[in-house]
PAMIKOL-34540 format. One record per residue: residue number from 0; x, y, z of N, C-alpha, C in turn. Coordinates in steps of 0.02 Angstrom, whole numbers. Each point is the difference from the previous one (the first is absolute). Last residue first. Example, Ala and Ser with C-alpha at 12.3 -4.5 7.8 and 13.67 -1.06 7.14 Angstrom:
% PAMIKOL-34540
     n      npx      npy      npz     capx     capy     capz      cpx      cpy      cpz
     1      642     -112      354       42       59        3      -39       55       37
     0       15     -286       -4      -45       59        0       45       60        0
END
This chain:
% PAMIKOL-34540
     n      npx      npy      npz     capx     capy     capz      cpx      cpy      cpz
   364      610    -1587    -2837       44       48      -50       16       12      -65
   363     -118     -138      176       57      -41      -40       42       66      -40
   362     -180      -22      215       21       30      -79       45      -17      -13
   361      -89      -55      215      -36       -4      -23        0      -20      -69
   360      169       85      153       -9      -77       19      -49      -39      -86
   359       32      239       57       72      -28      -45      -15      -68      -11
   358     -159      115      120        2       15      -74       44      -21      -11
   357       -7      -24      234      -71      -38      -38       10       17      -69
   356      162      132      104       30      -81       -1      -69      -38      -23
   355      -35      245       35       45      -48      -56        5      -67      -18
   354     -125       65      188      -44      -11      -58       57       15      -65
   353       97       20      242      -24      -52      -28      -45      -16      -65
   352       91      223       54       66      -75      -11      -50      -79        3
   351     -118      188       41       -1        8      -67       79      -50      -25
   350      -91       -4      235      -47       -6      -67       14        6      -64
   349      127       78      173       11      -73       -8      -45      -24      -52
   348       13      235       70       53       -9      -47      -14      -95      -15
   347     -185      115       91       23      -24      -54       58       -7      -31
   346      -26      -12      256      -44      -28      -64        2       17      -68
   345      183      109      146      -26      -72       -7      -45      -57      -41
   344       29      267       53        1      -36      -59       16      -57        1
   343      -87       91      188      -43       34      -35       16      -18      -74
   342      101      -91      220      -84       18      -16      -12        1      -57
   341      209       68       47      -21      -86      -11      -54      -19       -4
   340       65      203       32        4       -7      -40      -19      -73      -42
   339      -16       73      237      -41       53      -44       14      -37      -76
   338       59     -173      200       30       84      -13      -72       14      -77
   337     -101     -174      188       40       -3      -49       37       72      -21
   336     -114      -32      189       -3      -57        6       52        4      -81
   335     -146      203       87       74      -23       28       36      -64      -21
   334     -224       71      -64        0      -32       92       77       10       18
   333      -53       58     -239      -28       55       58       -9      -29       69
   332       69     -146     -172       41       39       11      -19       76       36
   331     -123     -197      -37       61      -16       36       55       49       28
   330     -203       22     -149      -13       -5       69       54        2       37
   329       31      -42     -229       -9       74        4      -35       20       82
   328       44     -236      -91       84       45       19      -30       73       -8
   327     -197     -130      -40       34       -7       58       65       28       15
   326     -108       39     -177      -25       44       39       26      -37       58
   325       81      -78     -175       12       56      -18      -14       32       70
   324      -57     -203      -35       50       -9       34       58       73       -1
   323     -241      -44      -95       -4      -14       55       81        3       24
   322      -13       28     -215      -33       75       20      -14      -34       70
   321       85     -184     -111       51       77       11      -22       53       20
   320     -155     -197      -17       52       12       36       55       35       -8
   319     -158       10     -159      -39       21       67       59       -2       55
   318       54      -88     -222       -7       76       33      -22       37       27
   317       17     -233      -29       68       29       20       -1       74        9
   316     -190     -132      -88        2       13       90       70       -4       12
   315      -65       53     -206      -37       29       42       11        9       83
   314      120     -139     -200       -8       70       25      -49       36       34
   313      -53     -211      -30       83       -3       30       23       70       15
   312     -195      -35     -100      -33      -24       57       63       14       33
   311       25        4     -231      -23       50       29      -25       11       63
   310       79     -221      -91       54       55       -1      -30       67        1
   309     -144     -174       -1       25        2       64       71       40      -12
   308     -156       12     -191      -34       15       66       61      -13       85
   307       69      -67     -224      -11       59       10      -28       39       44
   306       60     -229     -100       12       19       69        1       71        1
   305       66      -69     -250      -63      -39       81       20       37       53
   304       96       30     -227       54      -65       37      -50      -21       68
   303      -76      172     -168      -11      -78      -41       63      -66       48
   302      -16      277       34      -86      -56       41        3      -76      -44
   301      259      147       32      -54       -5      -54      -74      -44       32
   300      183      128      163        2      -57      -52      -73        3      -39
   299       53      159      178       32       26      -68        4      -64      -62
   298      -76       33      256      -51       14      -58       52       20      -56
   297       96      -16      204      -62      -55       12      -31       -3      -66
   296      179      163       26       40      -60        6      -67      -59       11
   295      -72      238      -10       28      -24      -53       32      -81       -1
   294      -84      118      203      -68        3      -64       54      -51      -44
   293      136       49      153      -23      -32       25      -68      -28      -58
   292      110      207      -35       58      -58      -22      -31      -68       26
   291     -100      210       53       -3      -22      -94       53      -63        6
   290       -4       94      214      -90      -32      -30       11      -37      -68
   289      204      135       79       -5      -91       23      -80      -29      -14
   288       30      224      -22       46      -32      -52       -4      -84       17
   287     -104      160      123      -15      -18      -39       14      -24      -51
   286      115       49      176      -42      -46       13      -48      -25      -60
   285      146      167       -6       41      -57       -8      -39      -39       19
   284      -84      202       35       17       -6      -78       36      -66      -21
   283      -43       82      235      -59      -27      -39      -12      -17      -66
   282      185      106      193       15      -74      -45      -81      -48      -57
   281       -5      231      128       63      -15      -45       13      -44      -22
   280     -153       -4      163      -36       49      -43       65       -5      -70
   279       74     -105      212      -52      -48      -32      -32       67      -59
   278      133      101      120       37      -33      -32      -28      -47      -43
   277     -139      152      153       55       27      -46       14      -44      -29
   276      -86      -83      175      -67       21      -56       51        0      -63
   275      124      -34      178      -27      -33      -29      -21      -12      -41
   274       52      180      134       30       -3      -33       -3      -62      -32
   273     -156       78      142      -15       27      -66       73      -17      -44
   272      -37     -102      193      -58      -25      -51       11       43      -48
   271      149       53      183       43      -47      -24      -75      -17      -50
   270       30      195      149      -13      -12      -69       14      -65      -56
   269      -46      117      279       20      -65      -43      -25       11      -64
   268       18      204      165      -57      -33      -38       56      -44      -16
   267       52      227       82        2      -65       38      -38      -52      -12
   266       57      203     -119      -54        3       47      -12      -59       48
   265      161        9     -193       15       73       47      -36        8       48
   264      -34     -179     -158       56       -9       61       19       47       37
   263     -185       18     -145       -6      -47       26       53      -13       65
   262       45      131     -180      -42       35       19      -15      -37       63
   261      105     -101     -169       62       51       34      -44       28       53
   260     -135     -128     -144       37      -28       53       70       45       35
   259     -132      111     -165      -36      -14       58       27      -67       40
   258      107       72     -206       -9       54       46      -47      -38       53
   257       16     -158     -154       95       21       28      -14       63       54
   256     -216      -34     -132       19      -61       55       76       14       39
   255     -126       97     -181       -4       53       49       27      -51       53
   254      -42      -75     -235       51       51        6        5       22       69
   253     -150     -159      -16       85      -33      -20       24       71       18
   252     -239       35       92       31      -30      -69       94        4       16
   251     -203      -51      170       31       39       15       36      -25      -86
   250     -135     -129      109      -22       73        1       30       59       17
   249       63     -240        5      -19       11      -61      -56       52      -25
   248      104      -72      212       48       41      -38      -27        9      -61
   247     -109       12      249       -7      -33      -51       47       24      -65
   246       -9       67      225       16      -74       -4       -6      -13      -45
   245      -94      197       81       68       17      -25       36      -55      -14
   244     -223        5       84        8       24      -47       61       53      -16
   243      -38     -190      142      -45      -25      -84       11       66      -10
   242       62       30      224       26      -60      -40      -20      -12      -64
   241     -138      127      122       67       36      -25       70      -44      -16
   240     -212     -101       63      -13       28      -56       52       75       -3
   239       31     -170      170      -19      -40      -76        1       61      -44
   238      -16       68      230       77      -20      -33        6      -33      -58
   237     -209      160       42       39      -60       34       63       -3      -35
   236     -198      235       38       62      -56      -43       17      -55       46
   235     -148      182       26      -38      -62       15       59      -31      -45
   234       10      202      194       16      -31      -56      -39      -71      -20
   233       49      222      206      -34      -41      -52        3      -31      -71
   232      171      102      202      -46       42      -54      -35      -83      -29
   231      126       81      235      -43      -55      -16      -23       45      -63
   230      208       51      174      -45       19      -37      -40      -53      -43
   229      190      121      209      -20     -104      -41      -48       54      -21
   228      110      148      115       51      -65        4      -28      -63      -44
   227      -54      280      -65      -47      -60       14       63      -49       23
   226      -25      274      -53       40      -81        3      -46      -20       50
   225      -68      216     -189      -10      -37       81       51      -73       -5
   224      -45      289     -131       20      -73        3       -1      -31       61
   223      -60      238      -68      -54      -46       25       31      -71       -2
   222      144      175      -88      -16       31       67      -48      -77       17
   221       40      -29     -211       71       -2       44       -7       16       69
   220     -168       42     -174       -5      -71       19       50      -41       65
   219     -148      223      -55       65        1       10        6      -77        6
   218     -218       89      -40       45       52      -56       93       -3        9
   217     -236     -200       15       85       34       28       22       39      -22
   216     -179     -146      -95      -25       49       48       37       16       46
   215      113     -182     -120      -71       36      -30      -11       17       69
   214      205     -102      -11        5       13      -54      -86       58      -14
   213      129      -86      235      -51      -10      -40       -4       46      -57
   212      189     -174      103      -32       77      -10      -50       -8      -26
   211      157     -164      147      -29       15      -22      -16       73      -17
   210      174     -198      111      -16       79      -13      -42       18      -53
   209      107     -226      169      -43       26      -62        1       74       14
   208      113     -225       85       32       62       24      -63       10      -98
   207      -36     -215       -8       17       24       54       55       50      -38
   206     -251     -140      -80       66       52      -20       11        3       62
   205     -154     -176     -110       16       23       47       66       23      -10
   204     -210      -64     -133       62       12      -13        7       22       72
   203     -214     -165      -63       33       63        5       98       -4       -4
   202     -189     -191      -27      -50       64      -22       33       75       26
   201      152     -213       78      -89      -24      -35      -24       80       20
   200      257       42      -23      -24      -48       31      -96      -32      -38
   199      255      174      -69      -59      -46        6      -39      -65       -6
   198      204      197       93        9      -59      -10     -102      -15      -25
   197      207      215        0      -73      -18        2        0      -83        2
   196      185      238       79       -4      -83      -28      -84       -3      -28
   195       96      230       45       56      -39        6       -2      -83      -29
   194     -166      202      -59       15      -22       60       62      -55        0
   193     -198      198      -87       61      -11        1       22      -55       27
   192     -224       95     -117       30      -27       58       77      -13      -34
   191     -221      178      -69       44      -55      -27       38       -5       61
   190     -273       87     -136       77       -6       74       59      -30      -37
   189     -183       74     -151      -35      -12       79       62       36       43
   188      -35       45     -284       32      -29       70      -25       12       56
   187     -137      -25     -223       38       29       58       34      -10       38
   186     -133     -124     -167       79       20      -21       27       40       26
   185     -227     -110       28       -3       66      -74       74       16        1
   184      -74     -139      149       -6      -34      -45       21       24      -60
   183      127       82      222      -43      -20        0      -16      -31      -89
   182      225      -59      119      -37       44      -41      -60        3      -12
   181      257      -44      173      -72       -5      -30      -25       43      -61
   180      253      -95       71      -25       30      -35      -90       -4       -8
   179      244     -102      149      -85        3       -1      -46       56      -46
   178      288     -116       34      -45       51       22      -66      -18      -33
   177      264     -111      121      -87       11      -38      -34       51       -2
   176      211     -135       89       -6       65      -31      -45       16      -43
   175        8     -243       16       50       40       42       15       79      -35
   174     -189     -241       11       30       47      -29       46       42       39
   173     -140     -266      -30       26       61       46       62       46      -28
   172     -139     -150     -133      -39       14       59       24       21       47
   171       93      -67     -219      -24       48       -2      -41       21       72
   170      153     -184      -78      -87      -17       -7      -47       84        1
   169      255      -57       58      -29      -14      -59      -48      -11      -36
   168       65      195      170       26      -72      -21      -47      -25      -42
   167       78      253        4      -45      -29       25       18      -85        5
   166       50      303      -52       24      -89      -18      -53      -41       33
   165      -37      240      -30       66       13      -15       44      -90      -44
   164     -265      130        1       42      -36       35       64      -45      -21
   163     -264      136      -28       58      -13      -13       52      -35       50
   162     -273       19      -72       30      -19       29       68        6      -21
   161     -266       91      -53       71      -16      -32       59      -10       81
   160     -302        4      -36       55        2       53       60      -28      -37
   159     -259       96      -65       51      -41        4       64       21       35
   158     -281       -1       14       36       33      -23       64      -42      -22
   157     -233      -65       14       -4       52       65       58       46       -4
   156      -47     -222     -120      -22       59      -23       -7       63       33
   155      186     -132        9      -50      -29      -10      -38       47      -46
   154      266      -88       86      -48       67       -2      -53      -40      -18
   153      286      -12        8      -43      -35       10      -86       60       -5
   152      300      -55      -77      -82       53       -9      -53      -41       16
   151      303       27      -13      -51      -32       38      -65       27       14
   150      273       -1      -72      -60       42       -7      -45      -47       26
   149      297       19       51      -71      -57      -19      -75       56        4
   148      248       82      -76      -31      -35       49      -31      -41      -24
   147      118      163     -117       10       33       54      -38      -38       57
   146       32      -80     -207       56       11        1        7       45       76
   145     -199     -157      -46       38       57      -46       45       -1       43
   144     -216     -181       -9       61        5       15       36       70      -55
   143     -284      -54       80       67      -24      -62       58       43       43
   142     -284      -91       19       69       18       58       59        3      -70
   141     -319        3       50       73       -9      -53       75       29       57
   140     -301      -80       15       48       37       42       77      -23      -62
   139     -303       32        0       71       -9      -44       50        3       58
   138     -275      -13       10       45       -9       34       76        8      -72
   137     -237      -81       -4      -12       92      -10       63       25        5
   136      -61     -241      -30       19       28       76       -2       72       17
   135      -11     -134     -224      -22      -38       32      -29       20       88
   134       81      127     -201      -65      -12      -18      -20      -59       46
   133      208      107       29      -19       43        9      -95        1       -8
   132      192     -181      -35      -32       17       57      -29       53       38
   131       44      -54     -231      -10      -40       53      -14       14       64
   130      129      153     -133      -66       -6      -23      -61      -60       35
   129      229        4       51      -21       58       10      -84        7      -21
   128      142     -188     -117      -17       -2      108      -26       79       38
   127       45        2     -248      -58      -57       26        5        0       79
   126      162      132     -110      -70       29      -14      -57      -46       47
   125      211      -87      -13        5       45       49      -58       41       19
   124       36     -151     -176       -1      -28       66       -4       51       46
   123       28       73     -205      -71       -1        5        0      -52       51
   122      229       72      -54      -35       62       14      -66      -28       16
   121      135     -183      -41       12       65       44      -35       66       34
   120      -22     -136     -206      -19      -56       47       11       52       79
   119       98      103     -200      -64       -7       18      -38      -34       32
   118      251      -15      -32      -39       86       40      -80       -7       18
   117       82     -227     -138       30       29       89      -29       54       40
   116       20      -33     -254      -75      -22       40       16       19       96
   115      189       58     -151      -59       41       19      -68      -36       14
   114      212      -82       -7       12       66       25      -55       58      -21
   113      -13     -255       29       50       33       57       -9       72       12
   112      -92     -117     -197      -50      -12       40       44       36       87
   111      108       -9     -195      -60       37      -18      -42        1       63
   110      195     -165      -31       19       76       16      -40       59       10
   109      -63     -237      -73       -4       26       71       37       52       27
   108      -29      -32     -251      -74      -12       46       11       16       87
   107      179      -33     -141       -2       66        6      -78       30       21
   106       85     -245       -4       47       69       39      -24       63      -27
   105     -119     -161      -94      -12      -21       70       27       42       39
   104       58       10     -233      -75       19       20      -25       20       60
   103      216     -122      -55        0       66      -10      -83       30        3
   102        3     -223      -22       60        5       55        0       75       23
   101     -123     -101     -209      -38       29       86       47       10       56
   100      135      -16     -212      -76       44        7       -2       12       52
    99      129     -193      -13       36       87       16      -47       37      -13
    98      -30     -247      -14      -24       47       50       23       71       -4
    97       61     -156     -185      -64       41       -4      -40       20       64
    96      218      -67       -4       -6       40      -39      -67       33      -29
    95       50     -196      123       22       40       46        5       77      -38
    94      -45     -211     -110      -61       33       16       11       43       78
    93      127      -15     -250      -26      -51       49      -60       42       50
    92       37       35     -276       15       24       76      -16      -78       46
    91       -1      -10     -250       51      -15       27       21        9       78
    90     -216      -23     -153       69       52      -39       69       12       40
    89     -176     -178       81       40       -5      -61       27       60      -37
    88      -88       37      205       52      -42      -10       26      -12      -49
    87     -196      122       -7       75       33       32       33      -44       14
    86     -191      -96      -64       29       15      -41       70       46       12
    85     -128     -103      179       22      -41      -50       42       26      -73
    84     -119      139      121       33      -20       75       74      -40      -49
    83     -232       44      -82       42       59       -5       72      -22       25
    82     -219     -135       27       56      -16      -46       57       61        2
    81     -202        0      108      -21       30      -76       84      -40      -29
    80      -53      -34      242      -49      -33      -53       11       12     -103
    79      132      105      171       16      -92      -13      -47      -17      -37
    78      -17      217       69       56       -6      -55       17      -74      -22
    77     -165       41      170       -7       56      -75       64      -43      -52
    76       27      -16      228      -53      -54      -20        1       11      -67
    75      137      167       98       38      -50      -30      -42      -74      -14
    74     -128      225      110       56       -5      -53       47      -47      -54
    73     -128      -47      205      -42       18      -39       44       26      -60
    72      113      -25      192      -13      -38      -37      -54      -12      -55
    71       71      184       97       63      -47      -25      -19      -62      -22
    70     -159      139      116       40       21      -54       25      -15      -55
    69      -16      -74      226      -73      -12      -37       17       10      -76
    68      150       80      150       29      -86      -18      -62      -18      -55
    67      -20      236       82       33       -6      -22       30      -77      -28
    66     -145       78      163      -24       -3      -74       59       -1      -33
    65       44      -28      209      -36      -49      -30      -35        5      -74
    64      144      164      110       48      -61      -16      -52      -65      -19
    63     -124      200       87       52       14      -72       40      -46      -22
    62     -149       31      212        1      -55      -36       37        7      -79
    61       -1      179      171       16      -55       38        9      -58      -62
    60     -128      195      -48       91       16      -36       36      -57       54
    59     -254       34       -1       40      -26      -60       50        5       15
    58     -107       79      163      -13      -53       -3       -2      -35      -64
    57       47      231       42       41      -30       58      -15      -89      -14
    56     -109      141     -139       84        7      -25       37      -57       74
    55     -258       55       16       10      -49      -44       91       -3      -21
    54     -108      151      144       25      -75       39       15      -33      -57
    53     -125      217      -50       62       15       30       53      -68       28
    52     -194      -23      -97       28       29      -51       78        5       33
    51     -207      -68      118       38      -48      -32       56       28      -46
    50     -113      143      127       64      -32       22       10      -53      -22
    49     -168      141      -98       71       43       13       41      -52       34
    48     -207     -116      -27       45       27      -78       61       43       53
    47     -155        3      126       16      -48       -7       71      -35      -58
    46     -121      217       50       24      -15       29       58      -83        7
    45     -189       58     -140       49       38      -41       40       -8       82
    44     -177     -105       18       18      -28       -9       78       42      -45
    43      -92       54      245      -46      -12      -60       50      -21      -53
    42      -19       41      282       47       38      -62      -48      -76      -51
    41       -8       33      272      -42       32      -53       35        5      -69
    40       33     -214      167       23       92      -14      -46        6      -46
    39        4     -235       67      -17       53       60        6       57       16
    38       98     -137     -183      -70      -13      -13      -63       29       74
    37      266      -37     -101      -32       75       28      -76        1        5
    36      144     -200      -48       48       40       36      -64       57       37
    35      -75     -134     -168      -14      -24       48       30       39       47
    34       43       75     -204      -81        6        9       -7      -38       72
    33      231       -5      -94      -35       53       23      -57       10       27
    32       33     -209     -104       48        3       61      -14       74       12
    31      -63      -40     -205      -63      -22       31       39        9       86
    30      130      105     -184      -72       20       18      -30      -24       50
    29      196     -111      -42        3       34       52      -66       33      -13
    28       11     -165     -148       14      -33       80       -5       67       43
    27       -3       28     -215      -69       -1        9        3      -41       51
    26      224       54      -86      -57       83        4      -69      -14       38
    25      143     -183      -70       36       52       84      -68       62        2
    24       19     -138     -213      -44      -43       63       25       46       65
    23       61      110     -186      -77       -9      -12      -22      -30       69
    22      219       29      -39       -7       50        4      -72       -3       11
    21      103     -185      -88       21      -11       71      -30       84       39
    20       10      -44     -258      -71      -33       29       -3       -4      117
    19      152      130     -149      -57       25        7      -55      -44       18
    18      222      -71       14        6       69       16      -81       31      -11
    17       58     -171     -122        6      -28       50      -18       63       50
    16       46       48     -220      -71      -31      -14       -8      -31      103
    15      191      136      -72      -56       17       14      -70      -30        5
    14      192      -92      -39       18        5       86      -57       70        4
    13       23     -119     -211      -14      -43       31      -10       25       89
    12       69      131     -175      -45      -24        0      -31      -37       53
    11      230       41      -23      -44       54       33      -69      -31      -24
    10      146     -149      -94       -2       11       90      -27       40       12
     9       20        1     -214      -72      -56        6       -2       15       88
     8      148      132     -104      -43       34      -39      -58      -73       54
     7      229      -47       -2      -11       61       45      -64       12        5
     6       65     -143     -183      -20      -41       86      -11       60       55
     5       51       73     -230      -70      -28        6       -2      -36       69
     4      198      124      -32      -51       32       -6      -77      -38       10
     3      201     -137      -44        3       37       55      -71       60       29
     2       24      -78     -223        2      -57       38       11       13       76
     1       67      151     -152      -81       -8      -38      -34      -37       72
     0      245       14      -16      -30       55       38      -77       -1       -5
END
């Protein structure tokens, strides 16, 4: 158990020492990447900071399976060099026995990272693109899916305009049973439109069979209501950017995912990326299992048999290609092209069947 403990004890180490140097070089890529981003806005350098801060989770928690092999192997160099490796043998463990540590490390490392790095990558993606483009464009527009529809907020600085609506297709650009919620800047209600359909087109919404009220300077809004057969409300949304901002699943945390694809399908939305996301998000703990096993099966012989450099060169670029063939069956499977599941535990279930067979092959046991 002593023995167990201490490899646990060196792997975290190690996946912090990696983890912070990979934390350092991202941090002072995106500063300087911000500074160019916004270098035609007024905002100053505590601005700046705020969204590296806020981007930095979204742009670590992608490469986690890499620090992680890094890790691994950095970890088990250590141990070769110092002999350690050598001597647990001779008290008798093999060396499928001295992965069970980081084996267990790795799983409960990526359970950690699922069920709660996850939320937070979540919540400050969400912060960041808001914030973004509020310091880039003055501009925010946000859309989210409920139980009683599709929401939809567009606005400036002149005021804002909430959008409801019953269903819609899949892109969000034409709506059915809509309504038009204005607001001047200060949070008054203006107006609000009624109307059977909306479809939008370049720089407006076009509504047919409309009924409008005027919400301000109307002591009767009901008596003063007007139908309109077509109606033109202004808009500077595109189909991209209400696309991007309900498209993206990894803004949105694990826990809230099962509900909002139910949500998704009630509103007439393809949820087939987020169910993807989902599963691939679930199977991240086994992926990382296959890192350590991949780390381990390259770097576990003693530095006095040689070739050390190209058996780390080996793992490396096996474990670049699993996180490449990871993200490819994770494309595949939001084009339709592969089932959800297959996608998503495929890669590492095979990975980690194949980097056995590299350790059995390897170890004599």
């Amino acid at each position: 158990m002593i023995l167990y403990s201490y490899f646990a004890r060196r792997f975290l180490i190690a996946i912090m020492i990696v983890s912070g140097v990979f934390t350092g070089i991202v941090l002072m890529i995106e500063v300087v990447e911000q500074f160019s981003r916004l270098k035609n806005n007024l905002v100053g350098f505590s601005e700046v900071v705020e969204l590296t801060l806020l981007h930095l989770p979204a742009l670590m928690y992608p490469i986690m399976p890499l620090i992680v092999i890094l890790a691994t192997l950095m970890m088990f160099l250590g141990l070769a060099r110092s002999s350690e490796l050598v001597m647990a043998r001779a008290a008798g463990r093999s060396g499928m026995k001295n992965l069970l540590a980081p084996v267990v490390v790795a799983l409960v490392f990526g359970l950690l990272l699922v069920s709660v790095f996850n939320p937070i990558v979540a919540a400050t993606s969400k912060q960041y693109e808001a914030t973004a483009s509020r310091y880039a464009s003055g501009t925010e527009s946000v859309l989210s899916i409920s139980a009683e529809g599709l929401w939809l907020r567009q606005g400036n600085a002149d005021g804002q305009t909430v959008i409801r609506a019953l269903g819609s297709n899949l892109d969000g650009t034409k709506l059915v049973d809509v309504s038009f919620f204005s607001f001047t800047a200060s949070g008054t209600p203006l107006s609000r439109l009624q109307a059977a359909s909306a479809e939008l087109t370049q720089g407006a919404w076009n509504l047919t069979d409309v009924k409008k009220w005027r919400l301000l300077g109307s002591a009767n809004p009901e008596r003063d209501a007007q139908h309109f057969p077509t109606l033109k409300v202004p808009s500077e949304l595109t189909r991209e950017q209400i696309r991007d901002s309900f498209g993206t699943p990894s803004s949105i945390a694990i826990w809230d995912l099962p509900a909002f694809i139910s949500q998704l399908d009630r509103a007439g939305f393809s949820a087939l990326q987020h169910r993807v996301w989902l599963q691939t998000e679930l199977a991240l703990p086994l992926f990382l299992v296959a890192m350590v096993l991949i780390g381990a099966g390259f770097t576990m012989r003693h530095t006095r048999f040689g070739g050390t450099g190209p058996m780390v060169l080996a793992a490396l670029l096996v474990g670049f290609s699993l996180f490449f063939i990871r993200n490819f069956a994770q494309v595949l499977g939001e084009n339709g092209q592969l089932p959800v599941y297959i996608a998503a535990w495929s890669p590492p279930v095979a990975a980690i069947l194949l980097a056995l067979a590299l350790i059995l092959h390897l170890e004599d046991g």
